[in-house]
Backbone as CSV, one residue per row, in Angstrom:
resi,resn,N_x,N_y,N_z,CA_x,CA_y,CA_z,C_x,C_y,C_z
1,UNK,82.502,-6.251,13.659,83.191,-7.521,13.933,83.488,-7.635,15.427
2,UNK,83.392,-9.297,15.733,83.767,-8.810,17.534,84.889,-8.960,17.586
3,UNK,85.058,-8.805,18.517,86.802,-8.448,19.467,87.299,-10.100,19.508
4,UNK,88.089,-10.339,19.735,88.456,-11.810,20.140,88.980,-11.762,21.374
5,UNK,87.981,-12.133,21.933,88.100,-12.277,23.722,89.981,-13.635,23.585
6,UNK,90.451,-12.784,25.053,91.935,-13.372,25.253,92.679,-14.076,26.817
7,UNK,93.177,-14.597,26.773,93.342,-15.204,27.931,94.712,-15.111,28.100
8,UNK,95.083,-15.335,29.378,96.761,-15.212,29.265,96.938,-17.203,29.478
9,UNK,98.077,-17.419,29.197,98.133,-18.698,29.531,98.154,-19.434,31.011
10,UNK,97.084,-20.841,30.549,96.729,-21.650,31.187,97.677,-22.004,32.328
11,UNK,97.947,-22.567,33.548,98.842,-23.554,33.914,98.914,-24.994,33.239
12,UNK,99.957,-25.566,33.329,99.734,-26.988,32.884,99.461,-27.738,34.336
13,UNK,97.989,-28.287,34.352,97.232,-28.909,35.398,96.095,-30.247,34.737
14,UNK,96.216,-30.896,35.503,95.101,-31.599,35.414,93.584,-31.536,36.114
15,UNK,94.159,-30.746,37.436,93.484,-30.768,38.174,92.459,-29.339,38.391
16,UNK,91.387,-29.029,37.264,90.422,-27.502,37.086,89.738,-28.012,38.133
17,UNK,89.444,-26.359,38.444,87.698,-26.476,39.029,86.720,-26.002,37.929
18,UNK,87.142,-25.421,37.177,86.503,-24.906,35.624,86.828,-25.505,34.375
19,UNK,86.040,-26.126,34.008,86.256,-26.786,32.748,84.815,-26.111,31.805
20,UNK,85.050,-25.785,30.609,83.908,-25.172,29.790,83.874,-25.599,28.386
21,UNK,83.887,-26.499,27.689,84.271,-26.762,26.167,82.741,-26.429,25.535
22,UNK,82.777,-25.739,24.119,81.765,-25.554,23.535,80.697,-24.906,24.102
23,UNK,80.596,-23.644,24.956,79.124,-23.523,25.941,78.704,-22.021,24.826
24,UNK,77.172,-22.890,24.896,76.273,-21.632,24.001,75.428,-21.519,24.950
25,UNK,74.657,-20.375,25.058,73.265,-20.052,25.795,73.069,-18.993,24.876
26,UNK,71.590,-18.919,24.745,70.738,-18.016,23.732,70.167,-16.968,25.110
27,UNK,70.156,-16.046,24.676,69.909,-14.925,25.622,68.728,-14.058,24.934
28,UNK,68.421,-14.794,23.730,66.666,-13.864,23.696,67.584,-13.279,21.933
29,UNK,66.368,-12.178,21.878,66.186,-12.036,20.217,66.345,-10.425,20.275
30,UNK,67.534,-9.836,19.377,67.194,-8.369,19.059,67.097,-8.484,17.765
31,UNK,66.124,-7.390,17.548,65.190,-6.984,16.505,65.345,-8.398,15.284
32,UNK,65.877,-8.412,14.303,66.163,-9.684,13.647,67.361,-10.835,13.814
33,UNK,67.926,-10.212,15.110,68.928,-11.270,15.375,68.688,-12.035,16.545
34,UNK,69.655,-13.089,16.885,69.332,-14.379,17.109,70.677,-13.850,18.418
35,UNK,70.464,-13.417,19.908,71.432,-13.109,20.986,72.254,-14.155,21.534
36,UNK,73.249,-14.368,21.184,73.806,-16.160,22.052,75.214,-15.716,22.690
37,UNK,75.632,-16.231,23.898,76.734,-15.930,24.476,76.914,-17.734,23.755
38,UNK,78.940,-17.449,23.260,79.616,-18.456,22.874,80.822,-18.603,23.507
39,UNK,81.274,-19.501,24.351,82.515,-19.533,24.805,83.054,-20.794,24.379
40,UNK,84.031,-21.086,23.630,84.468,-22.363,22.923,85.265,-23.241,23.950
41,UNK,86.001,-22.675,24.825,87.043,-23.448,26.013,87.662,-22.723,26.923
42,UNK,87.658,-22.901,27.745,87.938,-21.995,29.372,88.346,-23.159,30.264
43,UNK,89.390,-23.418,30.901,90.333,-24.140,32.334,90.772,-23.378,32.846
44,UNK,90.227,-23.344,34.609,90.829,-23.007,35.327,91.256,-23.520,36.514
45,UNK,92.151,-23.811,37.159,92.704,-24.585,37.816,92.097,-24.408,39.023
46,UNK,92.053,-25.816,39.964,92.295,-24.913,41.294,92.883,-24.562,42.233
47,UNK,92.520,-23.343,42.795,93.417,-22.349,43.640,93.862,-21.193,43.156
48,UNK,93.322,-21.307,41.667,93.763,-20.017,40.428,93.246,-19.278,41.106
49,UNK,93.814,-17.530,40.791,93.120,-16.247,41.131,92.952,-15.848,39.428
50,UNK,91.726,-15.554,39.172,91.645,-15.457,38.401,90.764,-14.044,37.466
51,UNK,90.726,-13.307,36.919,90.307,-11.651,36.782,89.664,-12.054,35.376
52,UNK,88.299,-11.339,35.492,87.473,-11.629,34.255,87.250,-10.124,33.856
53,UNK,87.517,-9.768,32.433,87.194,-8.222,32.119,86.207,-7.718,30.956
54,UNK,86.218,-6.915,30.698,85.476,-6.425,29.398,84.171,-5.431,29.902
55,UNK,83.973,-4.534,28.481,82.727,-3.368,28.521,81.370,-4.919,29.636
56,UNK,80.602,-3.251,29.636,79.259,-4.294,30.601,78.537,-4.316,29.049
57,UNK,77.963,-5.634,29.491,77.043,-6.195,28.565,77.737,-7.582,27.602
58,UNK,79.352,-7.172,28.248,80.013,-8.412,27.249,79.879,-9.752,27.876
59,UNK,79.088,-10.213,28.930,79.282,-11.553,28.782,79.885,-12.005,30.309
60,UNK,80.106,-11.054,31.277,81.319,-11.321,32.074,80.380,-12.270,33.444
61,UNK,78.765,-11.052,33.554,77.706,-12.101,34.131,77.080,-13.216,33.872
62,UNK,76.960,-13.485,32.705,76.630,-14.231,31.967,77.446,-15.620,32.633
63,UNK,78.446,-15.734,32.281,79.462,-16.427,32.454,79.373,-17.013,33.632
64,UNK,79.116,-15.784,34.367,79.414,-16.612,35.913,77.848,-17.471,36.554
65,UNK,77.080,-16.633,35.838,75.595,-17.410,36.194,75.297,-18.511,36.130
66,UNK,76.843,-19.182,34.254,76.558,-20.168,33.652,77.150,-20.795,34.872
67,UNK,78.415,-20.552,35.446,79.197,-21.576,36.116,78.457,-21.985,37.691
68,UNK,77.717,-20.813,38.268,77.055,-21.349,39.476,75.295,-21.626,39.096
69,UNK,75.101,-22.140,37.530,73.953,-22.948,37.718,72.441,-22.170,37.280
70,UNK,72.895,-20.923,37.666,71.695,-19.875,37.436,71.284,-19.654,36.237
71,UNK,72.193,-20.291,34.749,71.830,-20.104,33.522,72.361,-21.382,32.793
72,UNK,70.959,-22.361,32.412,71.579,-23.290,31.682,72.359,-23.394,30.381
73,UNK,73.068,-24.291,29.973,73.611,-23.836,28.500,72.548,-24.901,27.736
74,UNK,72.598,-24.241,26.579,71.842,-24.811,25.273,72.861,-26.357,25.297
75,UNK,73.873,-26.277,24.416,74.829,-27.018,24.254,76.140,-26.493,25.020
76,UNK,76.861,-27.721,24.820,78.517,-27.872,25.095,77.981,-28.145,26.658
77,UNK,79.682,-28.208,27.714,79.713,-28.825,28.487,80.462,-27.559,29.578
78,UNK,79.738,-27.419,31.498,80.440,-26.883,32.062,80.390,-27.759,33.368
79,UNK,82.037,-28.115,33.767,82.460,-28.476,34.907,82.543,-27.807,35.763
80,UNK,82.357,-27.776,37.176,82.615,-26.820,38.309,83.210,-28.340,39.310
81,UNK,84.111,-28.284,39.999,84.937,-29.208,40.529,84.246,-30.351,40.407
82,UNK,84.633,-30.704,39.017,84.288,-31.804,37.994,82.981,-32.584,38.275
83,UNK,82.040,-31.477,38.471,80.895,-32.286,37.922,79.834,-31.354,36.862
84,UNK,79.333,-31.785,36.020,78.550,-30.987,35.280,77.574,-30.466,35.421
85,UNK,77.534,-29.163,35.869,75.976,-28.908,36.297,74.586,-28.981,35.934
86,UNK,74.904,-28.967,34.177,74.170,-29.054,33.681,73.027,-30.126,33.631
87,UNK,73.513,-31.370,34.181,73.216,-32.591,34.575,72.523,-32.537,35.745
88,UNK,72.552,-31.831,36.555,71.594,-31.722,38.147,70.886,-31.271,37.962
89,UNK,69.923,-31.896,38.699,68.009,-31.975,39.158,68.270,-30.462,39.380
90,UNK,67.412,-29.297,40.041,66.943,-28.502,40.299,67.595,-28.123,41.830
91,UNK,66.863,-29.510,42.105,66.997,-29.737,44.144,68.495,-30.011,44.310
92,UNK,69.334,-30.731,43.678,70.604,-31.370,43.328,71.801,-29.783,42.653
93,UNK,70.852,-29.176,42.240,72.324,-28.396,41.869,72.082,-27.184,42.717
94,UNK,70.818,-26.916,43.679,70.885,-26.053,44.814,71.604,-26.323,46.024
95,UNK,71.749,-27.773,46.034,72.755,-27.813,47.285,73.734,-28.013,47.111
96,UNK,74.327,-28.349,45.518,75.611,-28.116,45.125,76.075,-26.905,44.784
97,UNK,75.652,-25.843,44.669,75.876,-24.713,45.165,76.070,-23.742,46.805
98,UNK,75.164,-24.411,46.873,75.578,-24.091,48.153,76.900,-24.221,49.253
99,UNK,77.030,-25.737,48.652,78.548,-26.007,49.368,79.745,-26.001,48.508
100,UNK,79.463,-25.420,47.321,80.624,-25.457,46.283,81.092,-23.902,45.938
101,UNK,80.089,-23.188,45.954,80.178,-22.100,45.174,79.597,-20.939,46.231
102,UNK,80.777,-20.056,46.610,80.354,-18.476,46.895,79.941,-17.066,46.626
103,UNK,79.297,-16.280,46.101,79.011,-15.122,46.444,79.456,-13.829,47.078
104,UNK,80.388,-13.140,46.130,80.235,-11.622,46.506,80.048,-10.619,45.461
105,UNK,79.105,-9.708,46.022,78.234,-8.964,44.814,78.740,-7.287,45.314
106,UNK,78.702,-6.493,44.446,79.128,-5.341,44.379,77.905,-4.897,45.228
107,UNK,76.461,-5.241,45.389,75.506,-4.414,46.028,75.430,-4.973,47.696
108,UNK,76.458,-6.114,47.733,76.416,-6.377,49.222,75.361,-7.519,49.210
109,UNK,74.108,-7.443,49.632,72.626,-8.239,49.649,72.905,-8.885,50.713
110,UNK,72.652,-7.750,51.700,72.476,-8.024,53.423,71.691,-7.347,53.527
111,UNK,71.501,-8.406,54.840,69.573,-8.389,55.992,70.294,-7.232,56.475
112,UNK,69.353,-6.302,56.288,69.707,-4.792,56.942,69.378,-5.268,58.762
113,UNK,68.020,-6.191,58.927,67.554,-6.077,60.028,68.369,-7.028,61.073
114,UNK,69.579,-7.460,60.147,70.276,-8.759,61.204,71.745,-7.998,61.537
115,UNK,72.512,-8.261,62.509,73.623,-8.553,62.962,74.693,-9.161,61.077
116,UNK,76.099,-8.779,61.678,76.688,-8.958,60.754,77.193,-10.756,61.318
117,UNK,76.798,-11.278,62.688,77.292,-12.575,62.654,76.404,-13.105,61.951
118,UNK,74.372,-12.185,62.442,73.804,-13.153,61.881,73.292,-13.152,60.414
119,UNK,74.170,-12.043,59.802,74.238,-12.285,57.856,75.306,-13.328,57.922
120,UNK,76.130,-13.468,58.280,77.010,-15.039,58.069,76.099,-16.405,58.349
121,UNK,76.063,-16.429,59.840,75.138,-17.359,60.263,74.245,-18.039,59.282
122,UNK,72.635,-16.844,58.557,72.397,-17.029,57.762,72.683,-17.522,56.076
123,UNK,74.006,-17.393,55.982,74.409,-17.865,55.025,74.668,-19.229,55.063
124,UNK,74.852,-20.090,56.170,75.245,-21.435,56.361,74.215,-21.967,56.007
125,UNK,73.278,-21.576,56.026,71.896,-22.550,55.919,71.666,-23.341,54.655
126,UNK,72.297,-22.657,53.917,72.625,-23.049,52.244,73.539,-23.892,51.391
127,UNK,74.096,-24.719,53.374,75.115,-25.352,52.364,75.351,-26.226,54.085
128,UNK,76.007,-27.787,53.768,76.210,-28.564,54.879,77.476,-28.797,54.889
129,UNK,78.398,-27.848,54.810,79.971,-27.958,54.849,80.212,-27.582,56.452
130,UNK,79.240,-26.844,57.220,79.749,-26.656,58.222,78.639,-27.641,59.561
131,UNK,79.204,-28.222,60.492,77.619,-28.655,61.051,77.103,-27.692,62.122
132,UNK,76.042,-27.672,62.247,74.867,-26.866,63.308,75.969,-26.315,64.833
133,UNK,76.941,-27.272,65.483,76.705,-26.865,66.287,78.585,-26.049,66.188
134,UNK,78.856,-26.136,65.274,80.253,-25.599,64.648,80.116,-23.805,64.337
135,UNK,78.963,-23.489,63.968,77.961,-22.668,62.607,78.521,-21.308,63.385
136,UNK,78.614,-20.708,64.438,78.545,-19.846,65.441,79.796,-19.330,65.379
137,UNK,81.003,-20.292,65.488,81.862,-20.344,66.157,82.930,-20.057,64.428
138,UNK,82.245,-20.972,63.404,83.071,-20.525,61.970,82.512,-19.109,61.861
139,UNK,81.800,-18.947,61.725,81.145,-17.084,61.702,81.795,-16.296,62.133
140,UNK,82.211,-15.990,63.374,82.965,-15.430,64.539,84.371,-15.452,63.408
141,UNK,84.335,-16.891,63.630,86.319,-16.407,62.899,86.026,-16.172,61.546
142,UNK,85.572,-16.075,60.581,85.609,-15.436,59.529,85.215,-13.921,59.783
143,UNK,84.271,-13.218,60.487,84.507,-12.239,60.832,85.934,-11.107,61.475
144,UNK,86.053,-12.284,62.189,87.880,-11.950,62.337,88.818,-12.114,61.210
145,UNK,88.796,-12.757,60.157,89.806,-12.791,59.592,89.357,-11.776,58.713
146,UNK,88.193,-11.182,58.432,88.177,-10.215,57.391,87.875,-8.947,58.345
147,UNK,88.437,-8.609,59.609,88.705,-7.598,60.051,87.446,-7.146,60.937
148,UNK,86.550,-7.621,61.127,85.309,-6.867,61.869,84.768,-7.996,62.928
149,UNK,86.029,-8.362,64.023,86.047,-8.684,65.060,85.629,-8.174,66.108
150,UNK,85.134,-6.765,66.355,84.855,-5.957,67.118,83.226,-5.374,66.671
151,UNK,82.790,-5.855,65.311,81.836,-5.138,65.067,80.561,-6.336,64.773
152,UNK,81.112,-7.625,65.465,80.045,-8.800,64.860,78.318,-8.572,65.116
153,UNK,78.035,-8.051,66.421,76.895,-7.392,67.042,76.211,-6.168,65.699
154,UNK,76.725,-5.316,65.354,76.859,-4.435,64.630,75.674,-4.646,63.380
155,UNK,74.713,-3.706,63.322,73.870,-3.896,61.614,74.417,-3.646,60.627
156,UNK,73.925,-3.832,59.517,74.952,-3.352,58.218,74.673,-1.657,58.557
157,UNK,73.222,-0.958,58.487,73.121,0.899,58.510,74.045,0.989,59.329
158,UNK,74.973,0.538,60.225,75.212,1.200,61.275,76.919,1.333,60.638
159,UNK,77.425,0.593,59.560,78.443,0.390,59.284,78.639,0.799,57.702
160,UNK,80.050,1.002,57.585,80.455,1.731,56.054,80.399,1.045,54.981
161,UNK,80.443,1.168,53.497,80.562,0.343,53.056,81.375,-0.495,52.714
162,UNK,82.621,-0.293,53.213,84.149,-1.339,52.822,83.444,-2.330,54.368
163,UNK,82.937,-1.851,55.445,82.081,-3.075,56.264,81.552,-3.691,56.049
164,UNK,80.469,-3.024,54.865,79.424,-4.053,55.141,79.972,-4.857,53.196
165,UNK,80.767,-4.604,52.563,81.350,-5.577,51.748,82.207,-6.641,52.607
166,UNK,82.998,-6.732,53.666,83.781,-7.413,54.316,82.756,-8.565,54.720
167,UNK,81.403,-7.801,55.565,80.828,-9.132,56.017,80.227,-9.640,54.598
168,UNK,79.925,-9.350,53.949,79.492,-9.923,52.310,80.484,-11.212,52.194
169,UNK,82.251,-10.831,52.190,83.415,-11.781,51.951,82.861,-12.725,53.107
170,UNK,82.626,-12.665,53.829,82.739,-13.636,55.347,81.874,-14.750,54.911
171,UNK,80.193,-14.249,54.990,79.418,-14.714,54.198,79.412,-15.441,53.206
172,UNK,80.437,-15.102,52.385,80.415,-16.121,51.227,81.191,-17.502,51.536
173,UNK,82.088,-17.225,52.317,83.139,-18.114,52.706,82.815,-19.140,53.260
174,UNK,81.574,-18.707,53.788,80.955,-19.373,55.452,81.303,-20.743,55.047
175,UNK,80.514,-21.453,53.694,79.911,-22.921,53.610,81.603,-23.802,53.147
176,UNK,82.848,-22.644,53.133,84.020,-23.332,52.634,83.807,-23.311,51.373
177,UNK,83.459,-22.964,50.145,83.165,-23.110,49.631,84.543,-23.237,48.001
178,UNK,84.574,-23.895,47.138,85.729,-24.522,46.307,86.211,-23.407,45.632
179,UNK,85.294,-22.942,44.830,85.009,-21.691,44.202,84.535,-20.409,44.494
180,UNK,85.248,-18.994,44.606,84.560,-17.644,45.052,84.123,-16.958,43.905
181,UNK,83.059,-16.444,43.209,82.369,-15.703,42.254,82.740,-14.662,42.769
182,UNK,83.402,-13.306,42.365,83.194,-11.955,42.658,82.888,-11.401,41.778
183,UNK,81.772,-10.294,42.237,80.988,-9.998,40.730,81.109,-8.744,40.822
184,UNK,82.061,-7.509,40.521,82.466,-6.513,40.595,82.314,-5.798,41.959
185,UNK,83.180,-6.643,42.910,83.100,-6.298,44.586,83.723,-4.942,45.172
186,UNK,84.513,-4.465,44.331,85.287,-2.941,44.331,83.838,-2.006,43.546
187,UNK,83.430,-1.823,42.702,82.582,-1.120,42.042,82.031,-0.243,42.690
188,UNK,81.109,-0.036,43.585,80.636,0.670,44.222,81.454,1.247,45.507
189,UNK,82.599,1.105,45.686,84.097,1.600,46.904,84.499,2.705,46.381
190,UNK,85.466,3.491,47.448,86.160,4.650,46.925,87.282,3.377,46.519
191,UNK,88.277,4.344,46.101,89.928,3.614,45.049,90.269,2.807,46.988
192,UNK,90.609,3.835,47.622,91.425,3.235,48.826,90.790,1.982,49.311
193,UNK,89.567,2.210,49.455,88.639,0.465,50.370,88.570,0.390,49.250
194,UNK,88.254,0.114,47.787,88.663,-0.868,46.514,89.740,-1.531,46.590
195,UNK,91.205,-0.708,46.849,91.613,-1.907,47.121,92.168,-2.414,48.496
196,UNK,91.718,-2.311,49.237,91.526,-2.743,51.006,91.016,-4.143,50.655
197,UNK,89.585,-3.815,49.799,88.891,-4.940,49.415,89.237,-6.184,48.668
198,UNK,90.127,-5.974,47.638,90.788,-6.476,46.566,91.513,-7.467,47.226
199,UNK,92.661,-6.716,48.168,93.372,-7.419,48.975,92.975,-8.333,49.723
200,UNK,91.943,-7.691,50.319,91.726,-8.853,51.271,90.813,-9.831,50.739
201,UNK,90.269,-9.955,49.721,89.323,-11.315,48.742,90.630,-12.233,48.477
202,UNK,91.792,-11.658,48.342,92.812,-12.527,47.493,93.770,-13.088,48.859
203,UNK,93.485,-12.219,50.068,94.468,-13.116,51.773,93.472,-14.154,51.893
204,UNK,92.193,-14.115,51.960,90.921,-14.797,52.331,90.907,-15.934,51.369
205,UNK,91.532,-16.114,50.375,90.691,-16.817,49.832,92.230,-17.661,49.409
206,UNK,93.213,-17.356,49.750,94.902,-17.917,50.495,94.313,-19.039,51.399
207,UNK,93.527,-18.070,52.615,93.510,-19.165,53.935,92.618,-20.372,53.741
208,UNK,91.155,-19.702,53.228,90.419,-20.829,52.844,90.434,-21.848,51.288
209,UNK,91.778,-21.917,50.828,91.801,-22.366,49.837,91.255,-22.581,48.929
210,UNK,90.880,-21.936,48.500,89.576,-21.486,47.560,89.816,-20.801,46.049
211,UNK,89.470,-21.049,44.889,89.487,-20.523,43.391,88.979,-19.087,43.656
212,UNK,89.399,-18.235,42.706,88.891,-16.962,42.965,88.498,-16.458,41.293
213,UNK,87.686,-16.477,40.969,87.064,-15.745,39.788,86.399,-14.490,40.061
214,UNK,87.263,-13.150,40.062,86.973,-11.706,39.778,86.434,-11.196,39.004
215,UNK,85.418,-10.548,38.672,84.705,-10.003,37.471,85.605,-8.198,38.628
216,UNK,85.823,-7.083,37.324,86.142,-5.914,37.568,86.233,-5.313,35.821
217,UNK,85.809,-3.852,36.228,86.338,-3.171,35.285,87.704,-2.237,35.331
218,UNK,88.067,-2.590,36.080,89.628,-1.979,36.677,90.605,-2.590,36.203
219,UNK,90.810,-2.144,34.835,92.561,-3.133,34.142,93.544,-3.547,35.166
220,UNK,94.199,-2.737,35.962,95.122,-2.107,36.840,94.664,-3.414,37.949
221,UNK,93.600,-3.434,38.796,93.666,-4.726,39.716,93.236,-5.793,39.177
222,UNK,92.878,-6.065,37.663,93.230,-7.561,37.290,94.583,-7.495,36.886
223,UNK,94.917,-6.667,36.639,96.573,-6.886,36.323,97.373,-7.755,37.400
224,UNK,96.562,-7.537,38.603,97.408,-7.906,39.628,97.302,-9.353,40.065
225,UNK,96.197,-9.787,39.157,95.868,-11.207,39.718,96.462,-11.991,38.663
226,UNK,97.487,-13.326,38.890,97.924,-13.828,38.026,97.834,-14.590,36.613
227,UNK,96.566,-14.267,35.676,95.863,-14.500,34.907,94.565,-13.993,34.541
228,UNK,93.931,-12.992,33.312,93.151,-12.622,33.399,92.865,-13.017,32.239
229,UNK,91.224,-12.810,31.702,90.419,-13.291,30.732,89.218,-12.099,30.042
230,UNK,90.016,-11.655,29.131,89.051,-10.562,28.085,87.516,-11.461,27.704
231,UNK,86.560,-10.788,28.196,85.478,-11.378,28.030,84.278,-10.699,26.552
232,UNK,85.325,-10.033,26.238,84.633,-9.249,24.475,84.817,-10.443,23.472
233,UNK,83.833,-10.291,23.052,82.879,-11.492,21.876,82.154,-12.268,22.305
234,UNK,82.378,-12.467,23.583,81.530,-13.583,24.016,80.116,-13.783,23.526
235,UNK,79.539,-12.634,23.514,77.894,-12.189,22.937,78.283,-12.122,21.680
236,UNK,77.107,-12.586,20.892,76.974,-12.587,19.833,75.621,-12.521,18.970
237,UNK,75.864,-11.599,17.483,74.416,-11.377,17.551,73.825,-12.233,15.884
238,UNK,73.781,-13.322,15.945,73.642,-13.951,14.652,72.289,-13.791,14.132
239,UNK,71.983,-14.256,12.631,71.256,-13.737,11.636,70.041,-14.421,11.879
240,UNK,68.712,-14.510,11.882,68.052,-16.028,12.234,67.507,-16.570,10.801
241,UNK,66.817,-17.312,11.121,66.825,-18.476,9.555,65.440,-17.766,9.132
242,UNK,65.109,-17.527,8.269,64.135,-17.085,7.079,62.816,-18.337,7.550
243,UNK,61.663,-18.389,8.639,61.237,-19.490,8.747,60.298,-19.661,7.764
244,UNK,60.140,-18.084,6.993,58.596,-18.140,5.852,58.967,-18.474,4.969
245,UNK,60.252,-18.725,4.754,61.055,-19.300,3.329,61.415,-20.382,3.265
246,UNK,61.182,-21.453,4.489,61.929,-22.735,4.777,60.271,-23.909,3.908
């Protein structure tokens, strides 16, 4: 039987950047069953900090793929600062990502061969929140505010990994973006830069006013974020229909 995934309570808001009613996606076939992630209703406000948990395999990527676009749903409906993605062209929900939705990944996914301004830099290209001749100068200070003011010149080999996760945060930030995805950004850290890191996703994302959706397997630092969301049941493994019998 599955678990019944849990949420702590909602704010009373009108105003989500996450809205999710009814969302199915079929995720393929084991042996005679029928694989579907089901999430019936999810609001999250914005400016929420928000901590997503559960074993791997429950659903927690899934989820977030659904919300920045990378995985359509079968049925039901998902809002990201109220528009439905599901509804955008191809070309249309790549550049609404871009300026809506950020990126930070536990493996980093930096140009080894660039500068840490110009892994930010490069990140602007993906989104028109900032203009061309601004692009330089937002880089620089997001590098400063996540601490590696002194190291902008700097490659990622040449730097640790609580560095080269920091310019990852910068990076994501670059395009302003409404919503921050973190997709288990402590995971690969010792405990101390885990939470160096922690901290500073949740000052960063204070200044740039920004939603924060945490994926972690660390009870203890979603504890710390003011609302978290058990992501067990989400997967599900239903029976399929008899088609030689229909």
């Amino acid at each position: 039987m599955a678990t019944i995934m849990t949420d702590t309570m909602a704010p009373l808001t009108g105003d989500w950047d996450i809205e999710i009613d009814g969302l199915s996606i079929s995720l393929g076939r084991s042996g005679s069953d029928q694989v579907v992630f089901h999430l019936p209703e999810l609001r999250i406000a914005r400016g929420e900090r928000f901590a997503l948990t559960g074993p791997s395999g429950c659903g927690k990527s899934t989820l977030l793929n659904a919300i920045s676009g990378l995985v359509a749903p079968d049925t039901g409906t998902l809002k990201v600062a109220g528009t439905d993605v599901s509804r955008l062209s191809k070309a249309q929900l790549d550049a609404f990502r871009g300026a809506t939705i950020g990126f930070v990944f536990q493996s980093f996914n930096l140009l080894d061969s660039f500068s840490a301004l110009e892994n930010v830099l490069i990140g602007m290209r993906f989104g028109r929140s900032v203009k061309k001749a601004d692009r330089r100068e937002r880089a620089r200070s997001l590098l400063d505010e996540v601490g590696l003011s002194h190291r902008v010149h700097a490659k990622p080999a040449t730097m640790s990994v609580g560095e080269r996760q920091r310019i990852a945060i910068a990076r994501a930030l670059a395009n302003r973006p409404r919503v921050l995805l973190a997709d288990e950004p402590t995971g690969s850290l010792d405990p101390q830069t885990g939470q160096e890191i922690f901290a500073l996703i949740q000052e960063v994302c204070e200044i740039e006013g920004c939603t924060l959706l945490f994926v972690t397997h660390d009870l203890e630092l979603a504890a710390r974020l003011p609302r978290q969301f058990d992501c067990r049941g989400l997967i599900r493994h239903e029976a399929l229909k008899d088609r030689a019998a229909a």
